[in-house]
Backbone bond lengths (Angstrom), bond angles and torsions (degrees), N, CA, C in turn:
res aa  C-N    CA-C-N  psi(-1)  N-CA   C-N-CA  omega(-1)  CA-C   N-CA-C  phi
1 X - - - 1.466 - - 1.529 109.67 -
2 X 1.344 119.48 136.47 1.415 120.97 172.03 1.722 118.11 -85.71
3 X 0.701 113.61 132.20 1.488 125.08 169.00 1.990 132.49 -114.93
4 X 1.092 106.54 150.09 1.438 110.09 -147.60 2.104 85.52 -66.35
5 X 1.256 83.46 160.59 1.747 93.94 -173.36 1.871 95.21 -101.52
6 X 1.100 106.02 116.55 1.756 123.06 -175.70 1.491 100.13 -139.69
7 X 1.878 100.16 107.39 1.500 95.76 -175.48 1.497 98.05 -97.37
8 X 1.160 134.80 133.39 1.703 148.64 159.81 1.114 122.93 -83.37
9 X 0.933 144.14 156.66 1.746 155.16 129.05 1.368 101.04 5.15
10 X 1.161 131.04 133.08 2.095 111.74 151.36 1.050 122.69 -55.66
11 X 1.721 119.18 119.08 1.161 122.34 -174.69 1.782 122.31 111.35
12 X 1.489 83.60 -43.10 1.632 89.56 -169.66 1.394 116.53 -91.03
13 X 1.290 121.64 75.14 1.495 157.32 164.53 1.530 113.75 -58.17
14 X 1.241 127.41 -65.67 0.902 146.49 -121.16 1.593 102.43 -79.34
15 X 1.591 141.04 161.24 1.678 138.97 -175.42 1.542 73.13 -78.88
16 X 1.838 97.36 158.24 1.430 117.85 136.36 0.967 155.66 -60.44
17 X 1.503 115.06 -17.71 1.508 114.67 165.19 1.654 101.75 -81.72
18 X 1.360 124.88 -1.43 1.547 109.53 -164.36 1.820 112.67 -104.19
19 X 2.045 94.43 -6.38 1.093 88.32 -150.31 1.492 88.20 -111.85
20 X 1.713 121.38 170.38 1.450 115.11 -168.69 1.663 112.72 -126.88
21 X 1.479 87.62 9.45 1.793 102.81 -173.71 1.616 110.36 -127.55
22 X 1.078 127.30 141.28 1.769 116.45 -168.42 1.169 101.29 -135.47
23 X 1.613 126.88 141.75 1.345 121.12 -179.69 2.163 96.31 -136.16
24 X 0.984 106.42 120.87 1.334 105.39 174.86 1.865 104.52 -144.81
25 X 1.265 114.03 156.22 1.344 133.02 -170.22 1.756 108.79 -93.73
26 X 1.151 101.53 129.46 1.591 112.18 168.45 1.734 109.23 -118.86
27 X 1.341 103.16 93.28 1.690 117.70 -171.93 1.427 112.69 -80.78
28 X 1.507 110.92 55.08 1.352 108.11 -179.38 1.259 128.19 -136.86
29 X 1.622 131.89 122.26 1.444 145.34 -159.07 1.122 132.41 -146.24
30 X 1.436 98.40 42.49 1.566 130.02 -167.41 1.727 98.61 -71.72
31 X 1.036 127.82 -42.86 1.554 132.18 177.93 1.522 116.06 -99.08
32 X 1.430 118.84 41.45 1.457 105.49 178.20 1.565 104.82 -87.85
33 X 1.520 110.72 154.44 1.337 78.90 -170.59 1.642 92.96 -136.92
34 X 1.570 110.91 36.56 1.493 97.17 140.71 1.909 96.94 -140.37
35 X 1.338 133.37 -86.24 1.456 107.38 175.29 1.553 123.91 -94.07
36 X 1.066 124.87 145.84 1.257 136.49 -176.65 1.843 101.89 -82.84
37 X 2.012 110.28 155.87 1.112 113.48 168.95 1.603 107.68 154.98
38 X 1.127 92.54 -29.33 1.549 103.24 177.19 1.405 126.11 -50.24
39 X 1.303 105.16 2.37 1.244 111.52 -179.42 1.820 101.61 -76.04
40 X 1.132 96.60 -37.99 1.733 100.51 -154.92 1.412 107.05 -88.94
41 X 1.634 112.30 22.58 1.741 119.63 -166.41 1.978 98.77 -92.77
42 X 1.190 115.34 -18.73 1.355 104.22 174.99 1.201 124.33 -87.85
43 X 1.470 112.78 -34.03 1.952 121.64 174.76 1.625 107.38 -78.72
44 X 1.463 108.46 -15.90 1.628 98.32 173.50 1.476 97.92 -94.28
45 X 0.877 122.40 -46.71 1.971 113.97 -174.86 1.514 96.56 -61.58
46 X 1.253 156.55 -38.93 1.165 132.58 171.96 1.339 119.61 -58.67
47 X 1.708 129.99 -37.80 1.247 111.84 166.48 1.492 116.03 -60.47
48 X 1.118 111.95 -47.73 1.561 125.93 -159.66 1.663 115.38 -54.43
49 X 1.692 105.17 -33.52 1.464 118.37 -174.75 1.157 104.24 -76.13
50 X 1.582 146.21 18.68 1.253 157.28 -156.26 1.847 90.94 -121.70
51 X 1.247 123.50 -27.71 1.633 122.43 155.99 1.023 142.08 -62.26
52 X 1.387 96.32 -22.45 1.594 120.74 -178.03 1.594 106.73 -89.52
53 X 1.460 123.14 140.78 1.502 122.50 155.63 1.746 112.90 -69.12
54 X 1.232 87.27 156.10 1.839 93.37 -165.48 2.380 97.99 -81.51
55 X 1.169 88.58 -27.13 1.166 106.07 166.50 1.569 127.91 -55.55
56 X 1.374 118.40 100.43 2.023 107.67 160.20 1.351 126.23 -108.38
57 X 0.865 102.52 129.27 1.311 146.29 167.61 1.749 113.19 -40.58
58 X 0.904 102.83 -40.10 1.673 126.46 -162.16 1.379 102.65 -86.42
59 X 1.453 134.18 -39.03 1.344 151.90 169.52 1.929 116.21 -139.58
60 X 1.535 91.89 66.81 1.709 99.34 169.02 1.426 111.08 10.71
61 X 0.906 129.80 42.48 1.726 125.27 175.88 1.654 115.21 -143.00
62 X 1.740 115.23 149.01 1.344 98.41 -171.91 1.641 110.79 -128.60
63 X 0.735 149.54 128.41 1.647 142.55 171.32 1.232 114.52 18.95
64 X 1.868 96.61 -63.60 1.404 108.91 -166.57 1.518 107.40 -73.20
65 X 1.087 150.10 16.84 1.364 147.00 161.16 1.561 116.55 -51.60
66 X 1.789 99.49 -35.17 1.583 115.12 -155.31 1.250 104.72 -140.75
67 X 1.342 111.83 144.19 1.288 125.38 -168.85 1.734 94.65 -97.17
68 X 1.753 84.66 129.75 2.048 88.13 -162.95 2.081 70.62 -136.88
69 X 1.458 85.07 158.71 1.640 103.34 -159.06 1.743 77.74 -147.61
70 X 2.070 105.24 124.17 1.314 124.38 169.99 1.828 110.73 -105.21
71 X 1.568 105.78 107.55 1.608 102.51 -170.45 1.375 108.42 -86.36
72 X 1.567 127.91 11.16 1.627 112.06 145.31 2.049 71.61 115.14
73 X 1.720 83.64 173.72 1.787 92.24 146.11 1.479 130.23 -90.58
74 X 1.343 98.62 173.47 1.587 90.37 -174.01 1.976 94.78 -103.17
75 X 0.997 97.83 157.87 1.835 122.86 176.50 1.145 100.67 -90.96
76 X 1.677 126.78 64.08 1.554 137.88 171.16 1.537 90.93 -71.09
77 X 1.766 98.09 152.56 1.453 131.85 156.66 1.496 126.13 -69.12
78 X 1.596 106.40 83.42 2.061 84.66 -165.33 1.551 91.16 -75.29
79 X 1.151 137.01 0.81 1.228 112.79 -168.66 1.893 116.99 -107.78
80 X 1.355 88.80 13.72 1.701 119.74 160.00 1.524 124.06 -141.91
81 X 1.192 124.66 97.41 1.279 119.72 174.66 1.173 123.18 -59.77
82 X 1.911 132.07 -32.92 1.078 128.26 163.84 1.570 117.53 -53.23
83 X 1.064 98.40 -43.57 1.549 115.80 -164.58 1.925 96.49 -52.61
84 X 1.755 109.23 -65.10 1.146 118.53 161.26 1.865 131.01 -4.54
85 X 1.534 81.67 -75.86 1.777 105.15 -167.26 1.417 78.41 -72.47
86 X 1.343 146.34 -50.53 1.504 129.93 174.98 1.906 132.27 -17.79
87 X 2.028 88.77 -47.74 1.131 108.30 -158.74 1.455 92.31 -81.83
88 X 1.357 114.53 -34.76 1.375 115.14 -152.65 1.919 85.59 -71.07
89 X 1.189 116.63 -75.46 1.008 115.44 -168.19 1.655 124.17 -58.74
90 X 1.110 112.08 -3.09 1.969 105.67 153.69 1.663 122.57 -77.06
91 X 1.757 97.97 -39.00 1.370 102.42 167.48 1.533 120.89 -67.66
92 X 1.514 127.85 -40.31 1.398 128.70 156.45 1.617 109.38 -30.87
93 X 1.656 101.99 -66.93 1.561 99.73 -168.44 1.281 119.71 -72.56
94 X 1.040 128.81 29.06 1.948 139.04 -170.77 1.944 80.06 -126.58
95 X 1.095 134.17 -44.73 1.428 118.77 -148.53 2.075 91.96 -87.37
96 X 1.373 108.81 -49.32 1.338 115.71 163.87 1.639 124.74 -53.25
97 X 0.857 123.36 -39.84 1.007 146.89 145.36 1.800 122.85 -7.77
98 X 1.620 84.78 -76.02 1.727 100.38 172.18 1.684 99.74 -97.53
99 X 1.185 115.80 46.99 1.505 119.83 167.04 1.769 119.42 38.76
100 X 1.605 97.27 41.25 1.451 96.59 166.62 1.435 109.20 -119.10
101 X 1.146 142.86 148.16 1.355 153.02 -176.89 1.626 111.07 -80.01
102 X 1.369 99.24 120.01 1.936 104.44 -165.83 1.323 89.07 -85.56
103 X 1.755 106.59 156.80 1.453 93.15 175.84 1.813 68.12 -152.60
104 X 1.592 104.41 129.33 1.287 125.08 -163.78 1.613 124.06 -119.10
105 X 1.387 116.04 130.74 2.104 96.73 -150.45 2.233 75.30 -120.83
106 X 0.855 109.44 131.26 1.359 132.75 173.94 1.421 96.16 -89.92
107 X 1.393 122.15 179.78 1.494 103.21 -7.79 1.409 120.49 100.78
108 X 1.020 134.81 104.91 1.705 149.71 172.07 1.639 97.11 -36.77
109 X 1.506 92.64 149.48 2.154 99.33 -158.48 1.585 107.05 -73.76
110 X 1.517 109.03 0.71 1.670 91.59 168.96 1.129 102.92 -66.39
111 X 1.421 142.57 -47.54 1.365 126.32 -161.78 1.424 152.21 -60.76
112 X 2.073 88.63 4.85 1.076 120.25 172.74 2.031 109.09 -94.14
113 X 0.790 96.74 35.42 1.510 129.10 -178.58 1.465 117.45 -104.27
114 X 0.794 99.96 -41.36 1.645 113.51 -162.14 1.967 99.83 -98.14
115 X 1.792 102.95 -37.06 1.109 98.22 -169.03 1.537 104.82 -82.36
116 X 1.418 130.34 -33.58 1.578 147.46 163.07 1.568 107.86 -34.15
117 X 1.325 126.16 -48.34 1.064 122.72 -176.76 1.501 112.06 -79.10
118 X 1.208 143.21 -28.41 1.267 133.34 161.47 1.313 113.05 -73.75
119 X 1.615 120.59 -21.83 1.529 110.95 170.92 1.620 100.53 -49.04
120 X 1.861 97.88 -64.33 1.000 95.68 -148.24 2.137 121.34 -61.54
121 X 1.313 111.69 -19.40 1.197 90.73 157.77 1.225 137.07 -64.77
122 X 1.198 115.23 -33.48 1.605 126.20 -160.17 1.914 85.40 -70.48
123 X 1.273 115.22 -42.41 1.576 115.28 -161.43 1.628 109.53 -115.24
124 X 1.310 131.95 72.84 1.787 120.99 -154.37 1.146 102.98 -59.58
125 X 1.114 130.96 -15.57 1.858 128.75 -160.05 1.697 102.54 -113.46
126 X 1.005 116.31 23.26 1.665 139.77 168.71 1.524 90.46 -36.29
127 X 1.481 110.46 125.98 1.381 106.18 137.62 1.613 117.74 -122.90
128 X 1.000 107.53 -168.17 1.815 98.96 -166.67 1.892 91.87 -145.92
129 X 1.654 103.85 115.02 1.924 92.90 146.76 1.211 76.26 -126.52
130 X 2.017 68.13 153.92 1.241 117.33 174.92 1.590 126.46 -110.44
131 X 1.183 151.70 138.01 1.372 152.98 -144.49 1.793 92.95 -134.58
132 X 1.347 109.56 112.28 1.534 108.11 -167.32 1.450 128.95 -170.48
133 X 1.366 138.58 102.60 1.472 133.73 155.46 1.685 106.91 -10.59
134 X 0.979 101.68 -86.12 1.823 116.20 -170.05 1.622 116.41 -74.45
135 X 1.419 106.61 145.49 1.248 111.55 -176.20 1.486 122.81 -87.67
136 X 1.109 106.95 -3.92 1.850 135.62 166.77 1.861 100.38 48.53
137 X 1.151 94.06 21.95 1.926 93.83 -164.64 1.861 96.72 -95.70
138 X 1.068 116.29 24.88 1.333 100.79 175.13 1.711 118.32 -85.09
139 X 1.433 134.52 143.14 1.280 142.44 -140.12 1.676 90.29 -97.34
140 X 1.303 144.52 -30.51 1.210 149.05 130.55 1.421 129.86 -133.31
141 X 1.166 113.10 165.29 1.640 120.14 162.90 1.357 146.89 -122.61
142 X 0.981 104.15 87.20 1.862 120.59 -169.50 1.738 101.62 84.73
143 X 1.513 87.15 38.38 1.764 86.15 168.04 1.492 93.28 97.65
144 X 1.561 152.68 -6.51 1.259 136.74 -146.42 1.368 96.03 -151.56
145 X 1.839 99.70 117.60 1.794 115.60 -167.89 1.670 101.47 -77.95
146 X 1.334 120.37 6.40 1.650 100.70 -163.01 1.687 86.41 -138.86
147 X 1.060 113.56 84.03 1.687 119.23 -179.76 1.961 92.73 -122.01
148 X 1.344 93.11 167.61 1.676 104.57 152.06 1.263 118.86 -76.67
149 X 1.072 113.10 -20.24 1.659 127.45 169.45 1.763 109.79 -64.43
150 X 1.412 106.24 -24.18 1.538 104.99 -170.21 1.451 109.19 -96.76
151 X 1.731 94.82 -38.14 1.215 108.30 -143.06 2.226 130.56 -33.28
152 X 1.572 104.34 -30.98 1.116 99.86 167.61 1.615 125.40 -77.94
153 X 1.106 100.62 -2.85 1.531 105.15 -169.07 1.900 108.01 -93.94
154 X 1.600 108.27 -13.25 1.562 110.52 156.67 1.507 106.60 -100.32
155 X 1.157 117.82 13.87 1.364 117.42 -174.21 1.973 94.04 -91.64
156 X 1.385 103.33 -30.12 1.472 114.95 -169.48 1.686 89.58 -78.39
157 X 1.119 119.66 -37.83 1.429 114.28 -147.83 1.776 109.64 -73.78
158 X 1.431 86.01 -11.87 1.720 99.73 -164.19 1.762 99.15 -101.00
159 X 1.868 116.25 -14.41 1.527 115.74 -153.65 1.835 93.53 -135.47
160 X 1.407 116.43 -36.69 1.276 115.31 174.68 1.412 123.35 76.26
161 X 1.577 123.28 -176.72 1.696 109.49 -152.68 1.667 95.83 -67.15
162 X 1.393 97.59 176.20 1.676 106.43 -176.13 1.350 133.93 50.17
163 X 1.358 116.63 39.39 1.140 126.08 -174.13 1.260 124.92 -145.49
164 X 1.345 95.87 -1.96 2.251 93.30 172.99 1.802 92.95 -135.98
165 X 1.175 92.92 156.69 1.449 120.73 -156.75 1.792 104.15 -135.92
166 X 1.400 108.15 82.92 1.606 116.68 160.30 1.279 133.69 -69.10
167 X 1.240 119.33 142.36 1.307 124.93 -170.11 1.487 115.71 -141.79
168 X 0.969 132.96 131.15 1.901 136.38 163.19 1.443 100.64 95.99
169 X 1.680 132.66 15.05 1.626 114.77 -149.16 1.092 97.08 -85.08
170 X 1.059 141.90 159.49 1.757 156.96 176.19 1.629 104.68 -132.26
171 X 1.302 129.57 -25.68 1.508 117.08 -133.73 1.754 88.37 -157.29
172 X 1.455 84.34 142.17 1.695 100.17 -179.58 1.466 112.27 140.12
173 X 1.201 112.19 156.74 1.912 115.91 -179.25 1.248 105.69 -61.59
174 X 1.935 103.27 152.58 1.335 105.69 165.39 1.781 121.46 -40.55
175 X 1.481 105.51 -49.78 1.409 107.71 -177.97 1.216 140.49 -45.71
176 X 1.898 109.80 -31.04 1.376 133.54 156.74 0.819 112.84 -58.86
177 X 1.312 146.29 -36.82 1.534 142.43 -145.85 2.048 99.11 -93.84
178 X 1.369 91.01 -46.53 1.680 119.06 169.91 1.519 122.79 -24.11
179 X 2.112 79.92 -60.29 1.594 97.04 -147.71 1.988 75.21 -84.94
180 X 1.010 137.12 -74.91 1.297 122.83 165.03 1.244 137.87 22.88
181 X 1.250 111.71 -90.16 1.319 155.53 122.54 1.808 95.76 21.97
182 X 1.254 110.66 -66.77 1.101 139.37 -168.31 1.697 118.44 -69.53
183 X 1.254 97.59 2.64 1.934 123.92 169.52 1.335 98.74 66.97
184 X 1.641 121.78 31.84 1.766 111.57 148.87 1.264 113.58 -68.91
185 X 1.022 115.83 -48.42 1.941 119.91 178.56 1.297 112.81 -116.73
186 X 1.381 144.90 126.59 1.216 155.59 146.32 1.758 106.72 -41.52
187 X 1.455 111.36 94.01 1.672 99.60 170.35 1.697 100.09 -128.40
188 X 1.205 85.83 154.80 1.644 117.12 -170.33 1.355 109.11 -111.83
189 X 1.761 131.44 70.39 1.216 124.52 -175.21 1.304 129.99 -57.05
190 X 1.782 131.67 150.15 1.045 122.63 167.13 2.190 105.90 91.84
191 X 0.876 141.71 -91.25 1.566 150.73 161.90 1.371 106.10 -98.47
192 X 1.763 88.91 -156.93 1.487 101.75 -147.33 1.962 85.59 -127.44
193 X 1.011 96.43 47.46 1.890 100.56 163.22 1.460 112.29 -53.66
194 X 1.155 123.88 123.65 1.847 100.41 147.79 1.818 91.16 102.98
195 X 1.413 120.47 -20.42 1.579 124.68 -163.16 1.972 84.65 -38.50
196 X 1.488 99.33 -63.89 1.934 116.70 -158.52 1.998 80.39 -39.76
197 X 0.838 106.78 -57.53 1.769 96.68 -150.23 1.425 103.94 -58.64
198 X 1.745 126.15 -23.40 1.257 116.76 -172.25 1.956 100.83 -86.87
199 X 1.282 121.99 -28.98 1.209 129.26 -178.13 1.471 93.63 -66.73
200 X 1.279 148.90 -65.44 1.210 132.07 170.90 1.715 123.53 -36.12
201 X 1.184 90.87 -55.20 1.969 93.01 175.57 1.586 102.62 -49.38
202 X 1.466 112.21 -53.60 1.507 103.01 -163.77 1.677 111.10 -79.90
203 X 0.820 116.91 10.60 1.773 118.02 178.29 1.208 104.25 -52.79
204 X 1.673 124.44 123.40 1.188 128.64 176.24 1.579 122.21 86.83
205 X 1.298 98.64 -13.15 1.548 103.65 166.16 1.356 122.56 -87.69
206 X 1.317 138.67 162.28 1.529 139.15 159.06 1.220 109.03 -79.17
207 X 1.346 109.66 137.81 1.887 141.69 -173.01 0.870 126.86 -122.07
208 X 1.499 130.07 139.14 1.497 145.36 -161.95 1.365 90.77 -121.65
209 X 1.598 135.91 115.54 1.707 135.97 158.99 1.642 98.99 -85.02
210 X 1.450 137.48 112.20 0.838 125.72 121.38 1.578 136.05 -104.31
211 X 1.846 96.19 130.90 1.814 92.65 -170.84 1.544 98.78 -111.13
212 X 0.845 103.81 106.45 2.148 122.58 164.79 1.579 85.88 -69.98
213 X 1.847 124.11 134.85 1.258 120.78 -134.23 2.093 67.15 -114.88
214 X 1.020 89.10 -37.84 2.010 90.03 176.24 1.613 101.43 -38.39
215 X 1.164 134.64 -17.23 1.348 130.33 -177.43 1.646 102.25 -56.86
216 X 1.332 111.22 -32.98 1.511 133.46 175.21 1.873 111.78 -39.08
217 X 0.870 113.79 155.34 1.787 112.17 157.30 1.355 107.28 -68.31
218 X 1.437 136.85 172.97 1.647 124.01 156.79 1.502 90.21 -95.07
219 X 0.829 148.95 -18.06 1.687 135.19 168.65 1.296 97.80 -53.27
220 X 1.240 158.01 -1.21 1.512 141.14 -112.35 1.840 77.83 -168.32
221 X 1.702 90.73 -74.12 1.915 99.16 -161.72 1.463 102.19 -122.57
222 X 1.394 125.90 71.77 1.048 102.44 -176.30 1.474 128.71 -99.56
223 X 1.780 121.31 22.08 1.076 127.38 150.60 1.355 109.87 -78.60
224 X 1.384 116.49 111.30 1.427 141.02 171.88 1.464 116.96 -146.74
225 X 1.279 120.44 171.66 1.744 116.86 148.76 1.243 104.75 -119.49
226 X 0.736 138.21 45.41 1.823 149.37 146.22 1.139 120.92 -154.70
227 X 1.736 114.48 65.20 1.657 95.98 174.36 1.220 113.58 -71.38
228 X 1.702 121.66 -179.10 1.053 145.84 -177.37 1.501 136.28 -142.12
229 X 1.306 137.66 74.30 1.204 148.84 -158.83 1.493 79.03 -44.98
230 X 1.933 103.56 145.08 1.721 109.47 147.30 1.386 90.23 109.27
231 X 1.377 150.43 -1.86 1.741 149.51 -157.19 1.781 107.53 -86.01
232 X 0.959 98.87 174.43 1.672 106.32 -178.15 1.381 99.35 -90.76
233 X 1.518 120.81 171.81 1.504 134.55 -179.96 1.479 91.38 -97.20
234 X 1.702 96.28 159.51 1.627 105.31 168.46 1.000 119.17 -63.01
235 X 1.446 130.69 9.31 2.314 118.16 -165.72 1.655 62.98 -123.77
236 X 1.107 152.90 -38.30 1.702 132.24 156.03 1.553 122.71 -35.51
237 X 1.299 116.72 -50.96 1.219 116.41 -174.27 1.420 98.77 -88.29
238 X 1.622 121.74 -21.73 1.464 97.96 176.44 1.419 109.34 -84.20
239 X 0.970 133.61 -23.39 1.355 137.56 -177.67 1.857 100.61 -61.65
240 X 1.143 132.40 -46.72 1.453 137.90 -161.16 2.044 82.95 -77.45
241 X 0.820 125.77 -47.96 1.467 126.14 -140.93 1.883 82.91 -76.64
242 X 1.230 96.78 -54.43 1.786 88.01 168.85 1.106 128.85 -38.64
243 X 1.233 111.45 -61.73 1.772 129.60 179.51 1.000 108.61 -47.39
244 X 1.836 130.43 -46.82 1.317 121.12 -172.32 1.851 114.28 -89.44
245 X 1.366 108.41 -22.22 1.701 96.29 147.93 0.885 176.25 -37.04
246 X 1.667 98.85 -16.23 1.156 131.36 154.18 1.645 125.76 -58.75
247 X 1.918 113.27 -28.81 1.192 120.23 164.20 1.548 133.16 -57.11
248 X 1.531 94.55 -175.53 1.423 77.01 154.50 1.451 126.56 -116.23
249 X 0.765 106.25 108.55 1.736 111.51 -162.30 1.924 93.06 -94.28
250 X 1.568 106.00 136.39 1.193 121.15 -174.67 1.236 100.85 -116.53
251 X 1.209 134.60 -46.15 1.522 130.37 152.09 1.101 129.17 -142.83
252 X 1.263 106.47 178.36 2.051 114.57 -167.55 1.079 109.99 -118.40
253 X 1.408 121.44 -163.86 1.473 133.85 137.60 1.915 108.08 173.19
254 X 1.041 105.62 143.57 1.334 116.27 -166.58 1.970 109.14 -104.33
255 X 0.799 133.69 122.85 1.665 113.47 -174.65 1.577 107.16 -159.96
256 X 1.428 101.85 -171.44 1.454 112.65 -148.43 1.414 123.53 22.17
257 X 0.968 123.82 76.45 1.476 142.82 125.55 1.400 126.19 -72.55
258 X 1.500 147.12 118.23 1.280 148.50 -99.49 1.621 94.83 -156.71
259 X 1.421 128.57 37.63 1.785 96.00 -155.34 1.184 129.80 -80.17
260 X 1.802 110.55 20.16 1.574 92.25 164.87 1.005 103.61 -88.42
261 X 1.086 132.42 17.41 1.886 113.50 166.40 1.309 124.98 -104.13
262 X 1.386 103.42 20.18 1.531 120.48 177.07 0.967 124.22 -161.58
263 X 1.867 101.57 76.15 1.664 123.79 -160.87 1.842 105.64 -58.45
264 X 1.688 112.97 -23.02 1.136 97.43 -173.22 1.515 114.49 -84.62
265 X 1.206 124.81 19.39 1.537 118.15 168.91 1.490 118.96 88.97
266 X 1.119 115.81 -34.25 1.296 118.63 166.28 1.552 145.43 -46.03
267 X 1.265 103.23 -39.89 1.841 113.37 163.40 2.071 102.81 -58.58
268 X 1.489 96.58 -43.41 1.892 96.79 -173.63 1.474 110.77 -83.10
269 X 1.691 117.64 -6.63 1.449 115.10 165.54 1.721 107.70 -79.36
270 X 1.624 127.64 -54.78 1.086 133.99 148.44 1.636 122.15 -14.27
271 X 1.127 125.10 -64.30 1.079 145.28 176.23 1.876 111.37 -54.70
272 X 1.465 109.62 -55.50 1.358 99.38 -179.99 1.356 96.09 -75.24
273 X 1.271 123.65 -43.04 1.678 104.67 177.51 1.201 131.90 -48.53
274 X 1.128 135.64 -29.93 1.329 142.92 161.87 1.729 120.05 -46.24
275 X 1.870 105.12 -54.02 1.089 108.46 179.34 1.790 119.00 -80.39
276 X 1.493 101.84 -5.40 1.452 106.06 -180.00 2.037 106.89 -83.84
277 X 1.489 95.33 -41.95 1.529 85.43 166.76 1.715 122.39 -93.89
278 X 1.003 105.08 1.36 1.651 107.98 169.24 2.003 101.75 -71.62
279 X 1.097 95.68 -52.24 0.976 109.94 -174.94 1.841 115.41 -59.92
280 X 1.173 112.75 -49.62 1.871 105.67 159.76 1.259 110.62 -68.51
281 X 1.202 125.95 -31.30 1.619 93.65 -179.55 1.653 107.63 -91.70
282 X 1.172 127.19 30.88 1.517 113.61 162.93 1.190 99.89 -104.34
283 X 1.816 114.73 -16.04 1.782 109.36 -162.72 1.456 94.81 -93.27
284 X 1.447 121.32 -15.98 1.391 110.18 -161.23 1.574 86.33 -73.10
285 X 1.527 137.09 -46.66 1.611 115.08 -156.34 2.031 114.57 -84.43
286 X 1.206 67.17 13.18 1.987 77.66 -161.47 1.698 95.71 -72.62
């Protein structure tokens, strides 16, 4: 018998009512504001994760343990960004909603915008770390409040002081560093020092994972549009992604990954790896 050809995530097979983890693509990079591409990081990591064993190694556990459900991309508005972060965040709040945990692959880091705001209703006491090169805290960019350049800094506007938690930043204006500085956001430049002490603070609270994949070295990931000399290694980022698993993390999302700028495949092998073990250790405590 023939059957219709539906390529997924690796692993993520499974119906939606059966499954308790959701992974769908937001292909949108309408505000990058040095190279564009990120759009095309979710339809290439679904072929690409077909290289990878569903199996890790790293934490005895394999895909197939858990029934993981892939909701496709979304049919964003590039020619409205509000409109966009709109879409993203109705589809977020339908997956939260029926009490499954969205886990969201960008896509340039505004689009973790759209998904924050349905966290944050569903969860009011939301906090958000973030895993990241850039400090995204700028108040606009070239005149325009809703950039990837901004994006954590409406993330504050919607969650307020004491509530986001930076990690890996290297890069950003004097003014960010300032306004920071200034105990709106707790950031930890450069690594992931101090991660254990914020996972203790947040015990028992609801959590936002966003990992900007630039948190990476470009020796490491260097399909991006903002690399960053000076980044952590991947057994760095896998090591942090552990540590913060232990929470309760209600949703994720993994983004900007760039892969035409890294014809040899490697930044989009990196990339599904990340979300393949991000992804067991949220299923292992569930």
């Amino acid at each position: 018998m023939l059957n219709k050809n539906i390529e997924t995530f690796l692993g993520f097979d499974a119906e939606y009512q059966e499954s308790s983890f959701v992974v769908f693509g937001a292909p949108f990079d309408s505000t990058t504001s040095f190279r564009p591409g990120t759009r095309f990081a979710s339809k290439v990591m679904r072929s690409e994760s077909f290289g990878l064993e569903t199996y890790s190694p790293y934490q005895d556990a394999d895909l197939t343990d858990y029934r993981l459900f892939d909701g496709g991309d979304l049919e964003l508005s590039f020619g409205n960004t509000e409109r966009a972060l709109e879409q993203i965040e109705q589809f977020t709040a339908k997956i939260l909603d029926d009490q499954k945990i969205p886990c969201m692959i960008g896509g340039e880091h505004l689009v973790t915008l759209g998904a924050v705001r349905a966290a944050a209703k569903s969860y009011p006491d939301l906090h958000v770390i973030q895993f990241d090169a850039h400090t995204d805290l700028r108040e606009d960019y070239l005149d325009q409040r809703l950039s990837h350049a901004t994006v954590i800094r409406r993330v504050w506007d919607l969650l307020g002081d004491n509530r986001i938690y930076q990690y890996g930043i290297r890069s950003g204006d004097r003014p960010e560093f300032e306004w920071a500085a200034k105990q709106h956001v707790f950031m930890n430049k450069f690594n992931f020092d101090g991660l254990e002490d914020t996972v203790q603070e947040l015990q028992g609270k609801p959590v936002y994972l966003t990992i900007d994949l630039d948190v990476l070295d470009p020796s490491v990931f260097p399909g991006t549009g903002t690399p960053e000399a000076g980044g952590v290694s991947f057994m760095d980022l896998l090591t942090a992604i552990l540590t913060v698993s232990n929470l309760n993390i209600v949703a994720c999302d993994v983004n900007e990954l760039s892969p035409v700028y890294d014809q040899s495949g490697v930044s989009t092998a990196v990339a599904c790896k990340v979300v393949r073990e991000l992804t067991i250790a949220l299923n292992k405590k569930l």
